[in-house]
C-alpha positions in Angstrom: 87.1 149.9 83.5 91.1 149.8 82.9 93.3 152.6 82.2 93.0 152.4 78.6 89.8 152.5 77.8 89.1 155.3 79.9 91.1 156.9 77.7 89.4 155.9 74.8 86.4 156.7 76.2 87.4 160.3 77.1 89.0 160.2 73.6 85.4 159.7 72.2 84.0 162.3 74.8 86.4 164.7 73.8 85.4 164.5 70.4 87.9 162.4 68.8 87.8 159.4 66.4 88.0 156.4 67.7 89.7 154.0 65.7 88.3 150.4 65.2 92.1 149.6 65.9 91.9 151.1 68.9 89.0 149.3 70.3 90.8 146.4 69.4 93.9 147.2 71.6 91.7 148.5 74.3 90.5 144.7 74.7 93.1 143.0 74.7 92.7 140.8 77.6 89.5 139.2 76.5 91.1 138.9 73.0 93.6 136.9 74.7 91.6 134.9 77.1 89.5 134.2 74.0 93.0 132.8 72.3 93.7 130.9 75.8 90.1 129.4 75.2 90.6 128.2 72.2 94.2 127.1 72.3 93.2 124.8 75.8 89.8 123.5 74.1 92.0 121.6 71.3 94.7 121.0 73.7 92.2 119.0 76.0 89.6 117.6 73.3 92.3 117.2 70.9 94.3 113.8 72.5 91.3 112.4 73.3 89.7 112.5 70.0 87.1 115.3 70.7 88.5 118.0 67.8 85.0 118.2 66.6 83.8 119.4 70.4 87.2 121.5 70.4 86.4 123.3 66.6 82.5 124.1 68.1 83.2 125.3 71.3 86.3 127.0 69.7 83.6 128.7 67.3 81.1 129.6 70.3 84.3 131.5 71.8 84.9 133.6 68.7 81.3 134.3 68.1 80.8 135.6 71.4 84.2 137.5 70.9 83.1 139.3 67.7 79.6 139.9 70.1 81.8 142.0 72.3 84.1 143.8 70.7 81.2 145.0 68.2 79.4 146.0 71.5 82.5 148.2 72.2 82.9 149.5 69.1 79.1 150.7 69.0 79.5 152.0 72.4 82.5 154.5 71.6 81.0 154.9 68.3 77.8 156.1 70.2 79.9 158.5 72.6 82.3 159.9 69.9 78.7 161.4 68.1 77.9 163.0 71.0 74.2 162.4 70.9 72.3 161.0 73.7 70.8 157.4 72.0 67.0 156.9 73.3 66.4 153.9 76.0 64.3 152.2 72.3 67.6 152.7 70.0 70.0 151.5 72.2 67.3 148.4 73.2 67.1 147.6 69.6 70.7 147.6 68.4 71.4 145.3 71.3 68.5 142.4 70.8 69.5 143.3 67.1 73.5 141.6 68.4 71.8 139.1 70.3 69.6 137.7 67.8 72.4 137.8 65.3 74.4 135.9 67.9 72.0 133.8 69.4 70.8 132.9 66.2 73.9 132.5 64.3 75.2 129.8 67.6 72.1 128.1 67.1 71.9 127.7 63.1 75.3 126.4 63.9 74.2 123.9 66.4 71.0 123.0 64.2 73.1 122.0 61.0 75.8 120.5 62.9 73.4 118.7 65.6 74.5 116.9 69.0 78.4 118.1 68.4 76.9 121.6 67.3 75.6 122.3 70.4 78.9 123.0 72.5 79.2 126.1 70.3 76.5 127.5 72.7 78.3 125.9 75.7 81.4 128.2 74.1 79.4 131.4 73.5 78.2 131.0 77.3 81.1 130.5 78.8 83.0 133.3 77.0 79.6 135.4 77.6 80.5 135.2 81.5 84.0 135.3 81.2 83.9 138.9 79.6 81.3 140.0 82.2 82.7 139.1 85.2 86.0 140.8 83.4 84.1 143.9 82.9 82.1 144.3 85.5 84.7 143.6 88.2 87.0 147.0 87.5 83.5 148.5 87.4 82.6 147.8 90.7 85.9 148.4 92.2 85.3 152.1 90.9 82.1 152.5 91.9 83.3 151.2 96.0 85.8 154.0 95.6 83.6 156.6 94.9 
């Protein structure tokens, strides 16, 4: 994890509120990588006349955006209670986010068909973006310990 949101996280261990605002500053990276997505999907598709695939991949990127920074939120959320969640709660809340996601990328690639379907292409992409962005500091910490 970076430097900032261990402080948030020993923030919400420690008691304190943590700000939706705050989450939001804690990620800024994928926020921007997310912008960088976006921004280079219409700068490629858009000169060669895809700004239909740019707009649906554009809106897989910001679904699976709003997926993980709601995951963060719940997450500091859940440690700024100070209750231990049950293996069940924290199971449902999460296929709860994944069904909303899933199912709102593919209600969008339904109604919009053949084009619509690079919004899951988007949401995938961003999906392992973010993990290998997370889960790289997380592993470096674990090999130092």
């Amino acid at each position: 994890m970076t430097r900032t949101v261990d402080t948030t996280i020993t923030a919400a261990l420690g008691g304190q509120k943590v700000s939706f605002g705050r989450v939001l500053r804690d990620q800024k990276r994928i926020i921007l990588v997310a912008g960088f997505l976006v921004v280079a999907s219409f700068w490629i598709g858009g000169p060669t006349g895809g700004w239909d695939v740019a707009a649906f991949f554009s809106i897989g990127v910001l679904i699976g955006l709003v997926n993980h920074i709601a995951s963060e939120y719940s997450l500091i959320k859940t440690l700024a209670s100070g209750r231990e969640p049950s293996r069940g709660e924290m199971t449902r809340h999460a296929l709860v986010r994944l069904l909303l996601v899933g199912g709102g990328a593919a209600a969008v690639a339904v109604v919009f068909w053949s084009t619509g379907i690079v919004t899951l292409i988007g949401l995938a992409l961003f999906r392992l973006i973010t993990l290998v962005m997370t889960s790289i500091p997380l592993l470096k910490e674990l090999k130092r310990q």
